[in-house]
N, C-alpha and C positions, 0 to 999 in steps of 0.2 A: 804454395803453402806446404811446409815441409813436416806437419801433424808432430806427434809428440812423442818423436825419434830420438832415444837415448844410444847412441853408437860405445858408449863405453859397457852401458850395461849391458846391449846385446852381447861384444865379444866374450863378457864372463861371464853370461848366461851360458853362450854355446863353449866353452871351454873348458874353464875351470870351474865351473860351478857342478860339479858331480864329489859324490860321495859315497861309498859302495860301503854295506850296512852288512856288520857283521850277526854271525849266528843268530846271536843271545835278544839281538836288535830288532829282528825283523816282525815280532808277535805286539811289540807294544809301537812299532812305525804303522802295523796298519791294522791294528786295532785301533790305535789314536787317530788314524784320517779316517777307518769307515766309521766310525761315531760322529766325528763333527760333521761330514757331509750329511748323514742321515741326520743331524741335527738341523744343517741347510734348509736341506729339503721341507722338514716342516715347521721351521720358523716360514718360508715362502710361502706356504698354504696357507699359512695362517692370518699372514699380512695379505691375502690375496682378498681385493675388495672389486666390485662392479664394476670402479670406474675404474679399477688398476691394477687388472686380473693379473697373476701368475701361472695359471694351471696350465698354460701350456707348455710349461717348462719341467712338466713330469716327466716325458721322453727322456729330454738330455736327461736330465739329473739322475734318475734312475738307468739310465745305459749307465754314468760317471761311477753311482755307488756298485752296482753288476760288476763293471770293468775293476773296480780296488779290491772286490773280494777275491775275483780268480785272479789275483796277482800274489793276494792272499797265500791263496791255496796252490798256487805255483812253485811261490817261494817256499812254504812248507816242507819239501822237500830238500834237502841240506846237503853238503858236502859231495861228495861224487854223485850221490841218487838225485844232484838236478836236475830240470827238464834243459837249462844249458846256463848260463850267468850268474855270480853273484847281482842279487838286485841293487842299484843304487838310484841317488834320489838326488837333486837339482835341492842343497839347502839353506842359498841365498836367493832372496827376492823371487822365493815357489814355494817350497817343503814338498812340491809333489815329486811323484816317481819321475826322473830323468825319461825325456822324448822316448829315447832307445826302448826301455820298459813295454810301453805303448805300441813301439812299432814290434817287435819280438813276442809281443801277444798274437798280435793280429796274423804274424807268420803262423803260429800256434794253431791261429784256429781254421787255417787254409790246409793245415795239413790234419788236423785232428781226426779226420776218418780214415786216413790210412792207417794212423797210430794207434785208433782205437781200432780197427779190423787185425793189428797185429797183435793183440793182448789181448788174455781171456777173459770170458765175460764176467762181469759183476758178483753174479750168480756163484759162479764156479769158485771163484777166487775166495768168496767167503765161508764154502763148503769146506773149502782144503783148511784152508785160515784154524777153521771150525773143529775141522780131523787133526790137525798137526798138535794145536794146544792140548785136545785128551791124548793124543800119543806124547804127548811130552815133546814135541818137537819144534827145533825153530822157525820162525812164521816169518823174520824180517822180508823176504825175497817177495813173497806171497802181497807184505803191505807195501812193500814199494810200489808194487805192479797194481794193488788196488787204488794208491793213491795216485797216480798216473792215468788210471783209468775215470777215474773220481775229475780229473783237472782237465782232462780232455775232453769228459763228456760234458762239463760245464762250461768252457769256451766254447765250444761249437753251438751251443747252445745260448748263447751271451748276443746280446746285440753293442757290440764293444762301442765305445766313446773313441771316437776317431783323432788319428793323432797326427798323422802325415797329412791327410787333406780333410777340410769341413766333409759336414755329409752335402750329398746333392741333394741344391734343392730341386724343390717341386712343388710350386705356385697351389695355392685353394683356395680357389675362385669364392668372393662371399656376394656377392649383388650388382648388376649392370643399373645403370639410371643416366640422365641425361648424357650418352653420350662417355662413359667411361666404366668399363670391368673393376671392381674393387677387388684385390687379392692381399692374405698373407704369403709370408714367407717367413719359416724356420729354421736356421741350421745351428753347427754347435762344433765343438771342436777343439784340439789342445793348443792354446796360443802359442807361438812363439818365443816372444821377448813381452813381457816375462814368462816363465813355463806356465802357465795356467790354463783351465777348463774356461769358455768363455761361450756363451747361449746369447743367441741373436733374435729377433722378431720386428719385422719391416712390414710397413702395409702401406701399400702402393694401389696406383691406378694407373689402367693401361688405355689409350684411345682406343673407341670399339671398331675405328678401320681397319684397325690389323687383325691378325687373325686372333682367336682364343690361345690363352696360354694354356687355359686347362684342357683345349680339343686337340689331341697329334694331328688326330689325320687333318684336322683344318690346317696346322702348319705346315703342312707335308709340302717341301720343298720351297718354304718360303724361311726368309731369314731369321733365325731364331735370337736374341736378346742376348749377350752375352754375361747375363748372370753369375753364371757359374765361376767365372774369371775373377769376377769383383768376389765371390764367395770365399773360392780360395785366399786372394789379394787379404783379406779379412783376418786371416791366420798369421800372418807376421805379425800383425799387434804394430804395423810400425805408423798407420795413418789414424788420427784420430777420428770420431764419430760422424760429425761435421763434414771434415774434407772427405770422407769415404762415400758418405750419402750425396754428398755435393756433385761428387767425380761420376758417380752411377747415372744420376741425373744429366749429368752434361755429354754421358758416353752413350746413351741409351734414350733413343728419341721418343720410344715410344710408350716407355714408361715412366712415372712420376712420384718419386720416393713422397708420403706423404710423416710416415713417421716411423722411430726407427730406435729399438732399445736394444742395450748390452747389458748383460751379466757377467761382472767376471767373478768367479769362485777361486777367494785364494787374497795374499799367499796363507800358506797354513805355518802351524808354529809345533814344533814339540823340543823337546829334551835332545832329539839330534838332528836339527834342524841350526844353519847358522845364524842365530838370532841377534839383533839390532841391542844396544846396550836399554833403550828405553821397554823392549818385552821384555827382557831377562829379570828388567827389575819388576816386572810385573808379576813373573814366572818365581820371581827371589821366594825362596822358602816352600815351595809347593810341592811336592813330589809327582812323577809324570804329569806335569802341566801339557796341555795343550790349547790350541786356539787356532780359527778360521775365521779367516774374513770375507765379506764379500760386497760387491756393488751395483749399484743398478743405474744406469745413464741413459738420457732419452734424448732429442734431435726429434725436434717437429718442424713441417714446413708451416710458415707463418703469413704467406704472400704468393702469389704468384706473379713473374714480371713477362706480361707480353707483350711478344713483338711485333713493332707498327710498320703497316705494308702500305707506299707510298700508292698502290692501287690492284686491283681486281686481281689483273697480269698476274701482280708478285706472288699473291695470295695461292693462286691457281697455282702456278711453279712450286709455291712452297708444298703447297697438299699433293700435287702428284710426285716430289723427290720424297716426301717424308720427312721434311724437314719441320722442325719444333715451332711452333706458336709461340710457347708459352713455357718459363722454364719454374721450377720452384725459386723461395728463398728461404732461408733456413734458419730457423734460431740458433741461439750459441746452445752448446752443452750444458743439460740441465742433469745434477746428480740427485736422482729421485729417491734414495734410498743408499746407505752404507751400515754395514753391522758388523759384527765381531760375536761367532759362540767362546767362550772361554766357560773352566772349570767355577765353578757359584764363587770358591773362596779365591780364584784368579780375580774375577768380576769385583770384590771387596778391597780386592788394590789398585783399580781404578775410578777415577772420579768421575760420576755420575754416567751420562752417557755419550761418552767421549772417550777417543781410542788413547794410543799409550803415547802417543804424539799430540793429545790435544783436539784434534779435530772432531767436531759433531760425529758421533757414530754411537748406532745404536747398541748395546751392550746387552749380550743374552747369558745368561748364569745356569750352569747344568748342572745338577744334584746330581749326587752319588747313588740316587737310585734313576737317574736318567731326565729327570723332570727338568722343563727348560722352562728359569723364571726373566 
């Protein structure tokens, strides 16, 4: 099963889909994505019910919005006084900042205490700042150096949205009972194809033969699950939800994907974003329009199919190799949730709640004083 592998889109994802955003551009490109993410964020809270909680999706999303502001405040810095690149942005089938962005941050903030131990302190910098304007003197050199200071002490301090590889996970552990450890797992990370932010949550069961996920030292020098593999593998964006949980299941004996959601965040829309003719009409007349979408998909197991041992013998061979009983089976992809924030008077040139293609999506409207109706 070859999942829902577009080979023309990836190449213009990775190729030509860059667009490097001048001067004048850069204040209303992210001011218009940190507003609708924080718009994200709590339209998710708000939809988060008992049986269909969100909140554990406060980590990513809030690394995601952290991670746009010091890009923010990176790019603030203009013309020769940059910290190195003009910024550019991936503005087919993304809107977000280009891979490169992501990764050139995170080099940022591996060196940021060197660069902040070469520059003067905060302190000082604003004393001089301070003296130079009553003497009548000029300050630019002074505010370069504080805003340098200002973006380095804020990345080192940032827990970034990972762009090269998911975060590692790290199993937690929620209750043993008959015979099986109950665990989530959460990671989160920049897709691939398409560029997008993309929040996982799997919750599985382990057989309690093997050792605890969440004790090291029980695992100590016994086989450990190769999770991590399938976590990266996730980052391509090239296998769909289904075949991915299906595949983990089939690679991994001793654990049993039970259910398994995505988030994707995106793509986003603004005024230099390369937009589809059906947003544009949506966009027709508005002044800095923008708009974010985003999805939620779920993959439950529905059955489990075990395997019949023609006697004792086989049974016994199978439990001392480690070999599977019982494997899952999986429902098809269930899309639990799609929405779109757009400006209130975007929202009024679409039909009801449904996106610019027609399809069910829930449509959120954002006042001018911020308010999301």
């Amino acid at each position: 099963m070859e999942g829902n592998f577009d080979l023309q889109r990836f190449i213009k994802d990775a190729s030509e889909n860059i667009r490097r955003l001048d001067v004048p551009e850069i204040p209303t490109y992210f001011d218009d994505l940190e507003a609708r993410i924080g718009n994200v964020v709590e339209v998710l809270k708000e939809e988060s019910t008992p049986d269909f909680n969100h909140e554990f999706l406060a980590t990513g999303l809030n690394s995601l919005l952290a991670t746009v502001r010091c890009l923010r405040l990176k790019h603030s810095m203009e013309g020769e006084d940059r910290v190195d690149f003009p910024p550019t942005i991936q503005p087919y089938n993304s809107g977000f900042p280009n891979v490169r962005e992501f990764h050139l941050i995170e080099a940022d903030k591996q060196k940021s205490k060197e660069v902040l131990a070469s520059l003067p302190k905060q302190k000082s910098l604003l004393e001089t700042i301070r003296w130079k304007i009553l003497a009548n003197e000029p300050i630019e050199h002074e505010q370069l150096l504080l805003k340098r200071s200002l973006y380095f002490t804020k990345v080192s301090e940032t827990d970034l949205f990972p762009a090269i590889k998911m975060t590692s996970p790290q199993p937690q552990f929620v209750k043993e009972e008959n015979g099986k450890r109950f665990y989530t797992l959460d990671w989160h990370g920049i897709q691939a194809s398409p560029t997008v932010p993309a929040l996982y949550r799997m919750w599985f069961t382990q057989d309690a033969r093997y050792a605890q996920l969440h004790n090291d030292s029980e695992r100590s020098g016994k086989q450990i699950p190769d999770l991590e593999s399938f976590v990266q593998e996730s980052r391509l964006g090239v296998l769909d939800l289904k075949t991915f949980v299906w595949r983990l299941d089939q690679a991994v004996d001793e654990l049993h994907p039970k259910e398994i959601r995505k988030y994707t965040i995106g793509p986003f829309f603004n005024s230099l974003t390369d937009n589809h003719s059906e947003m544009q009409e949506a966009f027709d007349s508005f002044e800095d329009p923008s708009a974010l979408k985003y999805q939620v998909e779920m993959v439950i197991s529905v059955d489990i199919h075990r395997k019949i041992f023609r006697n004792s013998w086989e049974l016994a061979k199978a439990f001392v190799k480690g070999k599977p009983a019982e494997k899952e089976i999986y429902s098809d992809i269930k899309l639990m949730g799609r929405g779109m924030i757009v400006p209130l008077r975007v929202k009024q040139n679409l039909k009801g709640d449904f996106d610019e293609f027609g399809n069910k999506c829930k449509i959120y409207g954002v006042t001018s004083k911020g308010e999301i109706v």
